[in-house]
N, C-alpha and C positions, 0 to 999 in steps of 0.2 A: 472572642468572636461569637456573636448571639446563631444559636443554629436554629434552624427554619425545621418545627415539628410539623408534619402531615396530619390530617384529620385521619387516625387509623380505623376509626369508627367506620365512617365513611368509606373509607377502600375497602375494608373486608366487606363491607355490602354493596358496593359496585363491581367487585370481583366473582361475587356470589352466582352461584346460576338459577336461573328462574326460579321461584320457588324454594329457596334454600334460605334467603336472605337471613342473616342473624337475629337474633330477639333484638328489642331494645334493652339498652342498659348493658349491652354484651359488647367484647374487641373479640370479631371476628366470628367465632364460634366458644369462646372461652371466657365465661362468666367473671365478671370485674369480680377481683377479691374484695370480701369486706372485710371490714377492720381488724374485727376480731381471728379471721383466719390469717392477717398478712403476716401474723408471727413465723405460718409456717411456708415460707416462700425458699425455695431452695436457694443456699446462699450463693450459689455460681450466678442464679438467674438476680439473684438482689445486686453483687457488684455489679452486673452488667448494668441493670437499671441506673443504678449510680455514676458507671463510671458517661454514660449516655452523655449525660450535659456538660461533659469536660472534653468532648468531641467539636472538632469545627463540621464534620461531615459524617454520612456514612459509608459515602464509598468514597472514593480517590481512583480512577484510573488513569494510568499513567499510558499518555498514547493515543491521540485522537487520530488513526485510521479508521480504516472500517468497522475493525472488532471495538475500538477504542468509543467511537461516538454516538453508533449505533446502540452497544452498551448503557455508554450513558443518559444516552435520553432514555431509552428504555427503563431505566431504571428511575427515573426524575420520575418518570411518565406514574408508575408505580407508589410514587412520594416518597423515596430516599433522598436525600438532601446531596446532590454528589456536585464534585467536583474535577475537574479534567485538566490534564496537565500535558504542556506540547511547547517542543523545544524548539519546531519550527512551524512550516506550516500547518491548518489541520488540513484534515483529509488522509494524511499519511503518504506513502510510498505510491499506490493505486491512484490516487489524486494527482499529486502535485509529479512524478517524476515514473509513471507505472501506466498501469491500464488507461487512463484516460487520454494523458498526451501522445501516446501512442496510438489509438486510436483517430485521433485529427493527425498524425501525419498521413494513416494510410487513409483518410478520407481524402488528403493532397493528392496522395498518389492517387485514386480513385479517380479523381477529376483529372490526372493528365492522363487518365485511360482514356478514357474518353475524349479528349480532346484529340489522341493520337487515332482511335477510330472512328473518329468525327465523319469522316469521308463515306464510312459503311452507313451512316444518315443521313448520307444528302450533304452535309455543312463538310465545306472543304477550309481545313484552318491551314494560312499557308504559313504564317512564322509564329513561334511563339517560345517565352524564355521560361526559364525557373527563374522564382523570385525566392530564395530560401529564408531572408530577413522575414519578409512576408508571411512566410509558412510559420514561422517561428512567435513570428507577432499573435497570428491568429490563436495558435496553441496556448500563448501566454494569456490570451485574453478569457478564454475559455477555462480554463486551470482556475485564471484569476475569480472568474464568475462563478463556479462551483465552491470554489471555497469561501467566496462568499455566501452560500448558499448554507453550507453548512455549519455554518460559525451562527447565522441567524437563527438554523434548528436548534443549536444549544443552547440560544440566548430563549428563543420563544417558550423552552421546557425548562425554561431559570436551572441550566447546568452552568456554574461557575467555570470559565475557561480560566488558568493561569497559566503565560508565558514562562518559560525556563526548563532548566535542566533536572529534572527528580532524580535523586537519593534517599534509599531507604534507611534510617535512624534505627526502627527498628520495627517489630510488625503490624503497628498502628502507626507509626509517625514519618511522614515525607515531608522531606526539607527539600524545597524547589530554590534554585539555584538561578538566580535574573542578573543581569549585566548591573543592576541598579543596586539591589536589595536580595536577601536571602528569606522566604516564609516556610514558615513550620504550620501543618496544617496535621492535627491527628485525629482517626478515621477508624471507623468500627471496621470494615474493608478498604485490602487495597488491590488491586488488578492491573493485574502489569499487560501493556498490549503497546508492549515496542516494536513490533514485529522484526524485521532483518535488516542485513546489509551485504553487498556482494561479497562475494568470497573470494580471494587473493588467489590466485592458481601455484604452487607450488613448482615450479618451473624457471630458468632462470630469463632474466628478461622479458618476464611479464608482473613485472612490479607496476600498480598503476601509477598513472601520469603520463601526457606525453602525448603519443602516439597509442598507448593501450587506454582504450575507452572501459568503463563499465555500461552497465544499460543508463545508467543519468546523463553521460557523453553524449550518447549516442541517441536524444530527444534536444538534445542542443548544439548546435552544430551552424558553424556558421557557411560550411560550404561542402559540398558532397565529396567525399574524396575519391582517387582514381581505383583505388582497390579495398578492399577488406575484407580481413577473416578475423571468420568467427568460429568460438570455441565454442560448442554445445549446441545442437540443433532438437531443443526443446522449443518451449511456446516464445517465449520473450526474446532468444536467438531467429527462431525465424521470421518473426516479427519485423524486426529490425533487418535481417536481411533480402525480407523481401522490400522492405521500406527503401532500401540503399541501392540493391538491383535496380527496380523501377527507374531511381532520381538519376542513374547512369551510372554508377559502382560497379567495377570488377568482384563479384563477392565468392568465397569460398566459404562452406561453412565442415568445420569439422566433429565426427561424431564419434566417441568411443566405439558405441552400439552399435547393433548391424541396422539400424533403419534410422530415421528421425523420429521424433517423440515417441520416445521409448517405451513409453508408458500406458502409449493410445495402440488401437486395433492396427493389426499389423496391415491389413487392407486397405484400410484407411489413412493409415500415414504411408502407407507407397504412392497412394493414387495423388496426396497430396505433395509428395516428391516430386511426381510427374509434372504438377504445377507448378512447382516452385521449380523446376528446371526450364520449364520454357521462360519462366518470366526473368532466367538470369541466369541462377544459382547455382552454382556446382558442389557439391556437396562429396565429402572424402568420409566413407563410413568405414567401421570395426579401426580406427585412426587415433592417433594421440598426437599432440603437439611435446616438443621435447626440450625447445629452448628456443628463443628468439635473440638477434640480432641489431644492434643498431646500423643502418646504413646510410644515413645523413639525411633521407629524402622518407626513412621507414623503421619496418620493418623487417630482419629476414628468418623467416621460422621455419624451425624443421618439424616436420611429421614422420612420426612412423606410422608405417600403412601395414598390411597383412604381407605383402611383394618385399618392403624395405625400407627403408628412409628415402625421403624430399624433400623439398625446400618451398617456399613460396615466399613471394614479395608482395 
């Protein structure tokens, strides 16, 4: 594989700051060696020069999310010849199934605010329905357009996308893993930016599947259900449960801590309690969940509270 060398001439004196630019004849600030000195080139920096053009890149990150893409064009942008590797869609977690879709549902819900305070302007709406397919189309469409969005930024800064699964060989060589074919691709760096995946609650009967959603469920959904709890009243839990209250949801959400978002000012996440209780939500704090139930139609989970054990359906 021919790898694509940057004019390094060049970027060390575009990088430069006014006035500093390098001499001519110079990489960077560091006078080309002549011949007669190249005898003494220290032998770690001569492999390296060697082993250079037995490289397909110089970086390889593994991961087109946020940290993943951004990355890499950055790094294109710079002239490293790089390469990016995504097992599904890009964008990552934040894109395709995270902060974005999430935000167009509560922009849904936003519009049935308004449509339900229509009357406090004058416009009196006398019937109107949820369309959830709808809501769903639009989310997908959107999702769909950003990520096209950002497959074109990698293409515009010539970053190599390839499809599949990575595996590290060893600490230059990723073997990417395609339904078709397997490519070995080796890299002077490699940057791993997989970011997460939800975490399983140790508890019995909250195995996912089912009726126990993670947050991916819970952006696809083909019909609002009559109730729901939620474990953790962090950002992404209240999200979703304010998203559910709204669309007509019985919601409870459960907190170990004594507030919600445990992590934010204590002021501030009471005052925003306050709001999430009018718009629905009932919220069970200093709480754990203990085990859930099948009951044909659900769930049925017990809590312990500071008082004692309950139940909820």
């Amino acid at each position: 594989m021919t790898k694509h060398k940057p004019d390094t001439n060049a970027r060390a004196g575009s990088l430069a700051p006014p006035g500093l630019e390098p001499p001519s004849g110079s990489l960077g600030f560091v006078p080309l060696l002549e011949e007669e000195t190249a005898a003494f080139v220290d032998p770690g920096i001569k492999e390296q020069l060697q082993m250079s053009d037995k490289r397909d890149a110089d970086i390889v990150i593994i991961g087109s999310g946020p940290a993943g893409y951004v990355g890499a064009i950055r790094a294109a942008q710079l002239g490293a010849n790089t390469v990016i590797v995504e097992k599904n869609s890009v964008g990552g977690t934040c894109l395709n199934v995270g902060c974005i879709p999430t935000k167009v549902l509560l922009a849904c819900v936003a519009a049935l605010d308004t449509v339900e305070r229509s009357a406090d302007f004058g416009v009196n709406v006398d019937k109107f329905d949820l369309d959830i397919a709808k809501m769903m189309s639009r989310k997908e469409t959107i999702v769909k357009r950003l990520v096209g969005g950002v497959e074109s930024l990698l293409k515009k800064n010539n970053v190599r996308l390839v499809r599949g699964t990575a595996r590290l060989a060893d600490a230059h060589t990723v073997i990417v893993d395609a339904p078709d074919v397997a490519e070995t691709i080796r890299a002077d760096k490699i940057i791993i930016c997989t970011g997460s995946v939800p975490a399983p609650l140790p508890v019995p009967g909250f195995e996912f599947g089912g009726d126990v959603w993670t947050s991916t469920e819970a952006l696809a959904f083909e019909a609002v259900p009559k109730s729901m709890l939620i474990v953790g009243a962090g950002v992404i839990g209240l999200e979703a449960g304010y998203t559910f209250a709204r669309l007509g949801a019985e919601v409870v959400v459960v907190e170990m801590m004594s507030q919600v978002l445990p992590a934010a000012d204590t002021e501030t996440a009471n005052e925003l309690a306050k709001a999430l209780g009018k718009a629905g939500i009932r919220f069970m704090l200093n709480s754990t969940v203990t085990n859930a139930e099948d009951t044909g139609t659900g769930k049925k989970v017990t809590i312990r509270t500071q008082d004692g054990e309950t139940t909820s359906e």
